[in-house]
C-alpha positions in Angstrom: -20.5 -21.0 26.3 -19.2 -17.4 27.0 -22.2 -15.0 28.7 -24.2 -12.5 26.8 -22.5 -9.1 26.8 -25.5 -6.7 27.2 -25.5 -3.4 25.6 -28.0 -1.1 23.7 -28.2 -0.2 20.3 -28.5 3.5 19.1 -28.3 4.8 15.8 -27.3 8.6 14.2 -27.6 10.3 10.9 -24.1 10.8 9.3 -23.2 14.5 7.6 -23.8 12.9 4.0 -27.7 11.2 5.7 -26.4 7.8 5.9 -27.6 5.6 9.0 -25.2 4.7 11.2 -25.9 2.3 13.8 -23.7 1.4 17.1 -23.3 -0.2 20.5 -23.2 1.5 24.0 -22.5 0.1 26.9 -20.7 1.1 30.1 -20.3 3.9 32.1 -17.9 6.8 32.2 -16.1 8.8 29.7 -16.6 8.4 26.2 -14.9 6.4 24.0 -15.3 5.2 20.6 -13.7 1.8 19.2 -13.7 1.5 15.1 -13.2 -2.1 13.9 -11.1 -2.9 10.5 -11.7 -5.4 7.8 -14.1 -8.3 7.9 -15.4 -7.3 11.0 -18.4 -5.5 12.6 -19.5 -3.8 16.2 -20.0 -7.5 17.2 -16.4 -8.4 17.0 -15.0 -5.7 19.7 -18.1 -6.8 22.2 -15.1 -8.7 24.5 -12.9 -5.3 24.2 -15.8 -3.3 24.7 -17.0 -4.8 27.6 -13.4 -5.0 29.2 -13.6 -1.3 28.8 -16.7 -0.6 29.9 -16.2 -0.7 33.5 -14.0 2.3 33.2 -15.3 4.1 30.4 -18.9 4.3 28.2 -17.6 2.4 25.1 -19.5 3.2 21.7 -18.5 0.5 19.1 -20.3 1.5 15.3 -20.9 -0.4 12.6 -18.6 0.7 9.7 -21.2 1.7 6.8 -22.1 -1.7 4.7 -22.0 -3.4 7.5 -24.3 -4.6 10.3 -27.0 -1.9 11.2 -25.1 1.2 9.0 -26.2 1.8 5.7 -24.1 2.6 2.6 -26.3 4.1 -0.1 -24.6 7.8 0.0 -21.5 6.4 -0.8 -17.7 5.3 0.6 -14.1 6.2 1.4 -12.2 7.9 3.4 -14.1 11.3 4.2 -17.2 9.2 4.3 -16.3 7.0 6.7 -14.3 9.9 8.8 -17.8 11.9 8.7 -19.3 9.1 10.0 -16.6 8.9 13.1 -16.7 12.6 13.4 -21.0 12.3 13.9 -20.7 10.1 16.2 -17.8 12.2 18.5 -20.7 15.4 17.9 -23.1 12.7 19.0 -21.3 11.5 22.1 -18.9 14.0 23.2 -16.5 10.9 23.5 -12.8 12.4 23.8 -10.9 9.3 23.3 -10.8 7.0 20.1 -9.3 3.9 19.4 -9.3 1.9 16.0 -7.8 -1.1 14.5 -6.3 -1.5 10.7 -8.3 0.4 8.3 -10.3 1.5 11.4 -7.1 3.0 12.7 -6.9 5.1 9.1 -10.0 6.2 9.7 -9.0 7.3 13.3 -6.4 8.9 12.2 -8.2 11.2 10.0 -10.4 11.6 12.4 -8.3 13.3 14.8 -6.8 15.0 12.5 -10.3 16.9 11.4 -11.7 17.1 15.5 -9.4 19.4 17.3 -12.3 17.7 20.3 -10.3 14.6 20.7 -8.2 14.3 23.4 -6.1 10.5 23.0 -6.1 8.6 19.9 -4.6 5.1 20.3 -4.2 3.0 16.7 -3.0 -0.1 16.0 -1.4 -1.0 12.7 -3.1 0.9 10.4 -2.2 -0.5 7.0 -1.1 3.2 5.7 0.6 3.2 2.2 4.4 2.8 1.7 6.2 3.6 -1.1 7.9 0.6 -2.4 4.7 -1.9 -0.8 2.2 -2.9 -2.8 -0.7 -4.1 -0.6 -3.4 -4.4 -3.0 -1.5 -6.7 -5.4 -4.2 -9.5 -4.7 -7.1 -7.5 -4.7 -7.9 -8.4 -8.1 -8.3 -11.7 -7.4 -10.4 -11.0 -4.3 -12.8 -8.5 -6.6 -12.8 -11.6 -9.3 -14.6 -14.1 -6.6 -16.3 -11.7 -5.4 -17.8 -10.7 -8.8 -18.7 -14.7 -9.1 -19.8 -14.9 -5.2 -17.3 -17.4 -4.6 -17.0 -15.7 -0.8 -15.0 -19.0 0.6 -12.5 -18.6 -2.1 -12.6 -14.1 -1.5 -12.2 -14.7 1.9 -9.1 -16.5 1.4 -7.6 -14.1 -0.9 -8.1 -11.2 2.0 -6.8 -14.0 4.8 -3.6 -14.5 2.4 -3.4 -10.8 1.3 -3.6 -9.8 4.7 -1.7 -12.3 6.1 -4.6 -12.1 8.9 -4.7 -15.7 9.6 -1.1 -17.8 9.1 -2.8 -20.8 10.0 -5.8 -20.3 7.6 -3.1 -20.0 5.0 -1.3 -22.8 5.3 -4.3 -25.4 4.9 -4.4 -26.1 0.7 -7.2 -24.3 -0.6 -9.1 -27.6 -2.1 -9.3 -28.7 1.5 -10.3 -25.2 3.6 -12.6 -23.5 0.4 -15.7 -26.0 0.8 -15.2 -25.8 4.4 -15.2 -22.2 4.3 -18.1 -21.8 2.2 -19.9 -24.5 4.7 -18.9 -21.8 7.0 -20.2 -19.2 6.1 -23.6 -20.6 4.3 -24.3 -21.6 8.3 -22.9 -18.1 10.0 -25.8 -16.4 6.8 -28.5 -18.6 8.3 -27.9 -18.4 12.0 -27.0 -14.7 12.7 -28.6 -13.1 15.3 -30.7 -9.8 14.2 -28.3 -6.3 14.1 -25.3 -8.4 13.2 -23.5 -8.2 9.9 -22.8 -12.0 8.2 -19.9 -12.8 7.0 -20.7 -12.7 3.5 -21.7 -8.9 4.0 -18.0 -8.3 5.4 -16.3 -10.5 2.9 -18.0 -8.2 0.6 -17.4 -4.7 2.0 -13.8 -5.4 2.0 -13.9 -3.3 -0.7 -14.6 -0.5 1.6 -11.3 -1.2 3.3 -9.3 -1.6 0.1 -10.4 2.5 -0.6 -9.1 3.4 3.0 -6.0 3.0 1.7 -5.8 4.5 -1.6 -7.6 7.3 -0.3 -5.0 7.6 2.4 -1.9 8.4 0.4 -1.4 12.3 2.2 -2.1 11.0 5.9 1.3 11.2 7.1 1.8 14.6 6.1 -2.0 15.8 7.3 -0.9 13.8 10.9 1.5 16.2 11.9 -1.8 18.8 12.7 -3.3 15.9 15.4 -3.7 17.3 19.0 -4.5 14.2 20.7 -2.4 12.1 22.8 -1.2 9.7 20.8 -0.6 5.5 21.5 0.9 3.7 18.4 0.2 0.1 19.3 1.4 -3.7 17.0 2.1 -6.8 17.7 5.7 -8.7 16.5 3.9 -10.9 14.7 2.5 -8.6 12.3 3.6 -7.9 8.2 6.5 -6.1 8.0 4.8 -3.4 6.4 2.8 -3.0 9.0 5.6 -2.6 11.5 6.6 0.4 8.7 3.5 2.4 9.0 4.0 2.6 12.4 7.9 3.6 12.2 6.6 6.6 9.7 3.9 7.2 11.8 5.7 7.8 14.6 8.4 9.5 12.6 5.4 12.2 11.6 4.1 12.2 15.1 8.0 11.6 17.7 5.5 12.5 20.7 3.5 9.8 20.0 4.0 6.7 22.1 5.1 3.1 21.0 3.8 -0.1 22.3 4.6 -3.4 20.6 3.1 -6.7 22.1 5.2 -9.7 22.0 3.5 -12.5 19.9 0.6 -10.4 18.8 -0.5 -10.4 15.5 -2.7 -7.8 13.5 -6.2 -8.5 15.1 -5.4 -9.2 18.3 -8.5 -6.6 19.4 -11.0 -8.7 18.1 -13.4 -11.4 20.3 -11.1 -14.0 18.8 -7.6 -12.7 19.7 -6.5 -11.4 23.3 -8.9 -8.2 23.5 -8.0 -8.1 27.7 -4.8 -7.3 27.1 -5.2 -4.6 24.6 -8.2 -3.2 26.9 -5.3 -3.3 29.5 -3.3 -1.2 27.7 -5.6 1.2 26.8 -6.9 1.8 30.2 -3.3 3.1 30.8 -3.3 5.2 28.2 -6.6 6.8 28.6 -7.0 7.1 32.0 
């Protein structure tokens, strides 16, 4: 059984008076690490604490998730105000985010001239010709009915998050995923968001990226540093963001892992490596 990871947990006021709750831990110069989709503070602990001998790492919890609250509202600026308190907060100078997280990065350093290195990976941006949200009916339809085994599969498959998960016919993996997450509801430790509260604030995610359709263009007024980071695993479209992204931003450098895939960040992927690589870019 992996050790505890010790950290403490702080809290701040957003600018629209929404609680937003986070993780410290380490020493040195700030930085902040913003999760993506069906995920929570608690799922960059392994990254956090791999970059926390080098740096004090602050990892929130997205409002509707965890310790943050939601009541004031969601999207894009919400959720960049939110990022933006906490850089006022910490003086933190370097930011890294993953997926929608990186969106939200993104237009974060875009508003805080304060930020001096930005490093995203695959931030699901919109492309013209992609649809990514063509199976987020389905996903708002179980949700609606609170079928969250049967939603969680629509965002695995819709993500293509999970390859495995998708593969395994759904009569089989739904009751087990259900089973899943009726246990991961009842055995949560306090401060952590559950898996049914993520399945559900997906929706939260799925307005990142309609509310990002200008990005590109904004990107070109960033200051930071800038690290573009995917793995060669990843959806194709992915692999486009990036190519535009760095199209906007040509100083910007490109790192692709072999073998990755999208979360890679997370406790469950290979967070040491990607803490590797960010200790070279923000040192």
């Amino acid at each position: 059984m992996p050790h505890a990871i010790d950290f403490e947990m702080e809290s701040l006021v957003s600018a629209d008076g929404t609680k937003i709750g986070y993780r410290k831990l380490g020493n040195g110069p700030g930085l902040i690490l913003v999760h993506g989709g069906i995920q929570a503070a608690q799922n960059f602990m392994r990254l956090g604490k791999a970059l926390s001998d080098k740096y004090t790492v602050y990892i929130p919890d997205r409002r509707g998730r965890g310790t943050s609250g939601v009541d004031a509202g969601m999207g894009l600026t919400a959720e960049c105000g939110d990022i933006r308190s906490l850089v006022h907060e910490t003086n933190a100078e370097n930011l890294f985010g993953l997926s929608s997280g990186a969106i939200i990065s993104l237009a974060t350093a875009i508003a805080e001239p304060s930020l001096k290195k930005l490093a995203l990976y695959e931030p699901p941006l919109p492309i013209e010709g992609v649809d990514q949200t063509e199976w987020n009916n389905k996903y708002e339809h179980e949700v609606e009915k609170a079928n969250w085994g049967r939603a969680f599969l629509s965002v695995v498959k819709g993500t293509a998050s999970s390859s495995a998960l998708a593969r395994i016919p759904g009569f089989i993996l739904i009751p087990l995923l259900n089973l899943l997450i009726d246990r991961q509801e009842k055995r949560r430790k306090p401060g952590e968001a559950s898996l049914k509260q993520l399945i559900r604030a997906f929706r939260y995610d799925q307005q990142i990226v309609l509310d990002a359709q200008n990005i590109l263009e904004e990107s070109r007024l960033i200051k930071s540093d800038v690290l573009l980071m995917g793995g060669s695993k990843s959806q194709a479209f992915l692999k486009m963001a990036l190519d535009q992204l760095q199209a906007a931003l040509p100083m910007a450098t490109r790192k692709e892992f072999a073998g990755f895939g999208h979360i890679e960040a997370d406790n469950s992927g290979r967070p040491q490596i990607i803490a590797n690589e960010l200790k070279r870019f923000f040192r």
